[in-house]
Every structure is written in C-alpha cells, then in structure tokens.
C-alpha positions, -999 to 999 in steps of 0.1 A, spaced: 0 0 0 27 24 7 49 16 -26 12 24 -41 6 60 -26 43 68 -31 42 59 -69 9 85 -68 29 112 -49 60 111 -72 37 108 -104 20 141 -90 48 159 -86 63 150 -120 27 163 -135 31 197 -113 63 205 -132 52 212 -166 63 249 -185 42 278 -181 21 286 -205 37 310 -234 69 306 -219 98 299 -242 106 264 -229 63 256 -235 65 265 -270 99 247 -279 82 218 -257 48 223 -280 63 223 -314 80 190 -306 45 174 -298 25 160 -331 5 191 -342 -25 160 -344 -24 155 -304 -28 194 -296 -59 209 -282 -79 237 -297 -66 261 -265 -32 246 -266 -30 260 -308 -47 294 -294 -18 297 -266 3 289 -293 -2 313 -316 -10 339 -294 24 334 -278 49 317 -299 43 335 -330 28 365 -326 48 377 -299 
C-alpha cells in the first residue's frame, strides 16, 4: 500500500512540473509534440504566444 501512494505522490509531482504557459521552454516543448495531439486552446496559446509575440 505504501509503494502504491508513493508511486501516486511522485507521479503528482512529475505532472506539477510542466512549462508555463507562453513561456519559451512551453512552446519549444509544444512544437516537438504531433500538431495532431494538440488541443484547440493549446494551438490558441500557441499562436498567441509563440508566434505573434
């Protein structure tokens, strides 16, 4: 039980650690990713902040 609730802790904390949005490591990290997995906000960010910034 406790290997359990520490694998959910540590996966939690790797989840928490993602780039800010419209920061320059989020869009280097975004154009990497298959344009066919992104989101409709997650293009919107994008462009808003990647390329017309």
């Amino acid at each position: 039980m406790q290997k359990i609730l520490f694998l959910g802790l540590l996966l939690t904390q790797l989840v928490a650690c993602s780039a800010e949005v419209g920061s320059e490591a989020w869009c280097k990290d975004l154009k990497q990713k298959p344009k066919g997995e992104w989101s409709a906000n997650e293009a919107k960010d994008y462009a808003k902040h990647c390329l017309f910034n």
